[in-house]
C-alpha positions as CSV (number, residue, x, y, z in Angstrom):
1,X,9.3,-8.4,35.5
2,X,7.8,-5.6,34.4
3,X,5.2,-3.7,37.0
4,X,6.2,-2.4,40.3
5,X,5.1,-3.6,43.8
6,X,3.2,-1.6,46.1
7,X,4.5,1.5,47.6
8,X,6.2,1.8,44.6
9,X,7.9,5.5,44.5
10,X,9.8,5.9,41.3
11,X,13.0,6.2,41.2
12,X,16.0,8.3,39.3
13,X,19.2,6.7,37.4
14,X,17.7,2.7,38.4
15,X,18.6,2.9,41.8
16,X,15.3,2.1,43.0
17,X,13.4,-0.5,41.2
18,X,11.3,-2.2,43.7
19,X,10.5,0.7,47.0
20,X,7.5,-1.7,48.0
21,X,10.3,-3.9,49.8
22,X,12.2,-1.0,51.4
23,X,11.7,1.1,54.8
24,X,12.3,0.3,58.4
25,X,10.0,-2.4,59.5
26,X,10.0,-4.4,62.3
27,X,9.0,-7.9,62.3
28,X,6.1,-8.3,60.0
29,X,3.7,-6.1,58.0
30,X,0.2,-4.5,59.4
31,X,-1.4,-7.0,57.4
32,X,0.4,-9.7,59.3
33,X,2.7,-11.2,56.3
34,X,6.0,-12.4,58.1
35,X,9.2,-11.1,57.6
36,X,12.3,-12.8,56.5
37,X,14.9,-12.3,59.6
38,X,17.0,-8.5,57.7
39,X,14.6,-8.1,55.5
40,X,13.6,-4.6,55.2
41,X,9.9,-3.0,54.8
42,X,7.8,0.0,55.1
43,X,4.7,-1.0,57.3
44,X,1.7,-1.0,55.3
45,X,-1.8,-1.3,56.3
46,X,-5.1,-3.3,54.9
47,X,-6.1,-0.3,52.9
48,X,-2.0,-0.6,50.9
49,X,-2.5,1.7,47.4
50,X,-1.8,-1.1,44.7
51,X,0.2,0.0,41.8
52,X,-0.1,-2.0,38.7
53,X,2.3,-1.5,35.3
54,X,3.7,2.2,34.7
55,X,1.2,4.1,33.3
56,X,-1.0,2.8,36.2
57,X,1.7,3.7,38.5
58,X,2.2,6.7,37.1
59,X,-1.4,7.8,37.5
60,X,-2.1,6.4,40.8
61,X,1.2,8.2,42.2
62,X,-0.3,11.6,41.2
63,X,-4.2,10.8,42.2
64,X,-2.9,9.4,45.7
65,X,0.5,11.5,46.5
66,X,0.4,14.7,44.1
67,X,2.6,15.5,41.3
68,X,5.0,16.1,43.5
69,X,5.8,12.6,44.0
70,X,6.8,12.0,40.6
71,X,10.1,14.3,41.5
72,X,10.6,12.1,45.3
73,X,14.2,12.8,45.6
74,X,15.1,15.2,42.8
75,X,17.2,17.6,44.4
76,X,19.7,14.1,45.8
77,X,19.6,13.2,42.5
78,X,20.7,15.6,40.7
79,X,23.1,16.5,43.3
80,X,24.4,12.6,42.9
81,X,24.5,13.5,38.7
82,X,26.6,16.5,38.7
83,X,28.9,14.5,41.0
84,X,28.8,11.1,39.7
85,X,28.3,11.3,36.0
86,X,30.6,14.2,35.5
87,X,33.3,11.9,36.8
88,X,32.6,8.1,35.1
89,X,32.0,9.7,31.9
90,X,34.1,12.9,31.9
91,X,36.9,10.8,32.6
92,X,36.1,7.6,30.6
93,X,38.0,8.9,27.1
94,X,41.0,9.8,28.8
95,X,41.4,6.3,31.1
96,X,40.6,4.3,28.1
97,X,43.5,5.8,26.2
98,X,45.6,4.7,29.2
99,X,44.9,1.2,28.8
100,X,45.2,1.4,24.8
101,X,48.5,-0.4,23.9
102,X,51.1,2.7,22.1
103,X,50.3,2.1,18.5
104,X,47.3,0.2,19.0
105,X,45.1,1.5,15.6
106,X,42.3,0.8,17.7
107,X,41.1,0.6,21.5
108,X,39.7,-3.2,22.5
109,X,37.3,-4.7,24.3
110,X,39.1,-5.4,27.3
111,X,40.4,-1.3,27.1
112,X,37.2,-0.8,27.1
113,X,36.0,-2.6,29.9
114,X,38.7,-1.9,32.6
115,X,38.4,2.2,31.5
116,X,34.3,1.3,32.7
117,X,35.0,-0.1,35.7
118,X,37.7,2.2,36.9
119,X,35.6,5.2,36.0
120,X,32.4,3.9,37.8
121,X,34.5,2.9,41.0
122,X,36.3,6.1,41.0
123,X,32.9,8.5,40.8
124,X,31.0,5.8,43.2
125,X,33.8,6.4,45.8
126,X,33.8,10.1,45.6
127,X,29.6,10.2,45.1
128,X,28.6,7.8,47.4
129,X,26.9,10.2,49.9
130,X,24.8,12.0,47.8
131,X,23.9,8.4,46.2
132,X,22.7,7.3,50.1
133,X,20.9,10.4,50.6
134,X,19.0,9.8,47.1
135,X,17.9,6.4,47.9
136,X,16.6,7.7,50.9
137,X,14.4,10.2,49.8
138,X,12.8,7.9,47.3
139,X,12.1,5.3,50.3
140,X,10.5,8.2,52.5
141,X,8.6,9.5,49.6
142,X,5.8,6.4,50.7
143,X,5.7,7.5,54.3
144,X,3.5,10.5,55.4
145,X,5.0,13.8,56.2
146,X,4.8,13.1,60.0
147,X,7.4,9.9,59.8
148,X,10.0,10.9,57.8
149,X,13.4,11.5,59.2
150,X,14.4,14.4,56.9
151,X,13.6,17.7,56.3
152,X,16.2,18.6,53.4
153,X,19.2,16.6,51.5
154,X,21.2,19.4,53.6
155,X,19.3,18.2,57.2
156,X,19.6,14.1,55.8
157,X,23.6,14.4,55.5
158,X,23.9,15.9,58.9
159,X,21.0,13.1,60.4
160,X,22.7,10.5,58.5
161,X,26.8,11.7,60.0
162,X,25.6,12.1,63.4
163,X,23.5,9.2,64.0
164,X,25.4,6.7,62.1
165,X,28.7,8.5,61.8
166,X,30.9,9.2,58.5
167,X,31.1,5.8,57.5
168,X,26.7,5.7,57.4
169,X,27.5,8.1,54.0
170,X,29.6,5.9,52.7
171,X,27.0,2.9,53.4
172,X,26.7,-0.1,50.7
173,X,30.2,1.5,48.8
174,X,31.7,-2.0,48.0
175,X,27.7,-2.9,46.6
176,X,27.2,0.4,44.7
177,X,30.8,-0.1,43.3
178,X,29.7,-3.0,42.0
179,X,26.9,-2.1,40.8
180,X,28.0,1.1,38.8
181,X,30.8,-0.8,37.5
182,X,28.5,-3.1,35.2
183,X,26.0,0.0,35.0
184,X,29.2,2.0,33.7
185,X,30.0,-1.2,31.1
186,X,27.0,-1.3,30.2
187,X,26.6,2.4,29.2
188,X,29.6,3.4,28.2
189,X,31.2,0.2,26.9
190,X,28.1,-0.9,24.8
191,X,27.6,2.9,23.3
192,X,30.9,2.8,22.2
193,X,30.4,-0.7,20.3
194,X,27.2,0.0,18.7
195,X,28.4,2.9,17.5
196,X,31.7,1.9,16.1
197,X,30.1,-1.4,14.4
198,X,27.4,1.4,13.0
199,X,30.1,3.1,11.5
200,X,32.5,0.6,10.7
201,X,29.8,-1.2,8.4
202,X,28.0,1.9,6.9
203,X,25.0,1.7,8.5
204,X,25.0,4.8,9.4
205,X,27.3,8.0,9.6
206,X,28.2,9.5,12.7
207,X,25.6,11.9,13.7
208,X,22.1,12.1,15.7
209,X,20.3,9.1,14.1
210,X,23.5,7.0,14.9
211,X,24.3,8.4,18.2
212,X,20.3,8.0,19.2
213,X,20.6,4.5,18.2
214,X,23.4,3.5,20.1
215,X,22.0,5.2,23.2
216,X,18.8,3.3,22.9
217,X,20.9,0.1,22.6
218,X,23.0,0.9,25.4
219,X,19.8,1.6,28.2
220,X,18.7,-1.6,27.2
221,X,22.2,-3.6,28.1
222,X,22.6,-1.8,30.9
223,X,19.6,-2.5,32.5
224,X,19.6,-6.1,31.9
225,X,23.0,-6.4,33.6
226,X,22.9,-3.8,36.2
227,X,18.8,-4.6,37.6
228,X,20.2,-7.8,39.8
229,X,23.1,-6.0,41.7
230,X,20.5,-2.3,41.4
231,X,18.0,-4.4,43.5
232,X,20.5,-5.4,45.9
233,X,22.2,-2.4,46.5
234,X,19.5,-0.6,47.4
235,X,17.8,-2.6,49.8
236,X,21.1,-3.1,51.6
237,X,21.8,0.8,51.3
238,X,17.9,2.0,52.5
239,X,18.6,-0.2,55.9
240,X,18.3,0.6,59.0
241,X,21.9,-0.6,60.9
242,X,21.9,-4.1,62.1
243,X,18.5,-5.3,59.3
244,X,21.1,-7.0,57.0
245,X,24.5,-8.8,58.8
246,X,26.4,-8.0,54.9
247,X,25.2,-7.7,51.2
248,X,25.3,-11.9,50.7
249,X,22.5,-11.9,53.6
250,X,20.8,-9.0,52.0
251,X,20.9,-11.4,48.7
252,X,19.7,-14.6,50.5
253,X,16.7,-12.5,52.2
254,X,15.3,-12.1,48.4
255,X,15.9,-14.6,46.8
256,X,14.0,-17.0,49.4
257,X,11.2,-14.0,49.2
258,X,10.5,-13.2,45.8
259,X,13.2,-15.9,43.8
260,X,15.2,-14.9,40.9
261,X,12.4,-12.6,39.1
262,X,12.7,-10.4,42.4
263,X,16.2,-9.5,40.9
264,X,14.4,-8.3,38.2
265,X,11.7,-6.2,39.5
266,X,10.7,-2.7,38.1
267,X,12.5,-4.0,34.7
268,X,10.4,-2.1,32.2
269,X,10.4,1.4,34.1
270,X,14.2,0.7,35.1
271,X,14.4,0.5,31.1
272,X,12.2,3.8,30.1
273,X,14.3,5.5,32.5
274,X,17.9,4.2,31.4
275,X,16.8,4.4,27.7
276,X,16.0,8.2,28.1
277,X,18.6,8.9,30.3
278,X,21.2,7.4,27.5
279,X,19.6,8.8,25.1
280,X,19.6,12.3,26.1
281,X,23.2,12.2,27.9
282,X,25.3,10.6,24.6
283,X,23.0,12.8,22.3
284,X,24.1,16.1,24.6
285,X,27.6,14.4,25.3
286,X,28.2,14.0,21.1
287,X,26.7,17.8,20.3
288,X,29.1,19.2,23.3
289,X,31.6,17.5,22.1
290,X,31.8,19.0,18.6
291,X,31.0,22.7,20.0
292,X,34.6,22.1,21.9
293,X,36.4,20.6,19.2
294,X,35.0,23.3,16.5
295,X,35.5,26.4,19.6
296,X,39.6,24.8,19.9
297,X,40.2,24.5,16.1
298,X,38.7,28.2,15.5
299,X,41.1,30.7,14.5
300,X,42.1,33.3,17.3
């Protein structure tokens, strides 16, 4: 569960957890390993870098591919942030409050839950092109310069709208909104309980130690849940049109491949990254809070 496969390119916000089974292959491997009919692969050849654990990742990325590699997709990425997360988390107080019961003293679990899920569908639908785009990148990042489709995330929309049409940006939308929609739970849902059962009991007060902790906590659940559906989505979104008949076939094609753990590969860096990412983004989120609150309750 916890090293990467080969060709393994990194990946930003857990959307790419296992990029030694995606590409555009055809219908077996240089190495001659057969293909499951839709499954998707880049082609690799006898002399195929092996990437073992993260650190050896890590190291073997920037001995064999440059520094460089580390940031595959960056500009997609933070393209898909500013779009995404502004959305599912700028508007996750506010939605909550809408399912909160008038007079409620306090918001509940399933409040909770349904405010998740509405956010994450909500930013997936109006993110979803930059998400494709990002995927993308991360896939090509394995191929040499020579063999890959895009020059620029500007050049990849374009490629993408005119040789698949409008609907190719919106590709894997029901998947992704499936997938966000735990990922959001998981985040935003489980944050909010940690750090209400901190508080509630004493533990701890409400400041960086506490919000750091409930961060933490929160990576770690939302990894575990969202890493089956991540998988999933992103093979079925990295396709080439006509590899994968719908996302159940796309499902069947790893499971008979790689079994259960294959729904779990790249766990450990999926973690590091969500653990960070949470950490930093409810410990900026908190501190940005209070700079607003204190700014509105300032005297003119």
């Amino acid at each position: 569960m916890g090293g990467w496969s080969s060709h393994s390119a990194g990946s930003h916000h857990g959307d790419a957890t296992e990029w030694g089974q995606l590409g555009h292959g055809g219908q077996g491997d240089a190495v001659g390993t057969p293909q499951i009919q839709g499954e998707v692969r880049i082609p690799r050849s006898t002399n195929t870098v092996e990437y073992r654990g993260v650190l050896g990742t890590l190291s073997t990325m920037v001995r064999t591919e440059g520094p460089r590699s580390l940031y595959s997709g960056l500009v997609a990425g933070l393209q898909r942030q500013m779009s995404f997360a502004s959305i599912r988390i700028g508007l996750y107080d506010s939605v909550k409050q809408l399912y909160t019961p008038k007079g409620a003293e306090s918001t509940g679990l399933l409040a909770r839950l349904l405010a998740g899920c509405t956010t994450g569908a909500v930013a997936v639908t109006c993110a979803q092109p930059t998400d494709v785009v990002k995927v993308r990148f991360q896939a090509l990042g394995a191929l040499p310069e020579s063999n890959r489709r895009y020059s620029g995330t500007v050049d990849a929309y374009r490629t993408i709208a005119r040789e698949e049409g409008v609907r190719g940006l919106w590709r894997g939308t029901l998947p992704n909104i499936a997938r966000n929609s735990i990922i959001n739970c998981g985040e935003l849902v489980t944050y909010d309980l940690i750090k209400d059962t901190l508080l509630r009991a004493q533990l701890m007060t409400d400041n960086v130690p506490c919000h750091f902790v409930a961060a933490f906590g929160a990576g770690f659940c939302a990894t575990v849940v969202a890493s089956p559906v991540d998988v999933v989505k992103t093979r079925y979104m990295n396709a080439s049109p006509g590899q994968y008949r719908n996302v159940p076939s796309c499902l069947l094609a790893l499971l008979l491949q790689d079994g259960i753990a294959g729904l779990y590969k790249g766990f450990v860096p999926s973690f590091l990254r969500l653990g960070s990412w949470n950490v930093v983004m409810f410990i900026s989120y908190e501190q940005l809070q209070r700079v607003v609150m204190l700014a509105r309750s300032a005297p003119p």
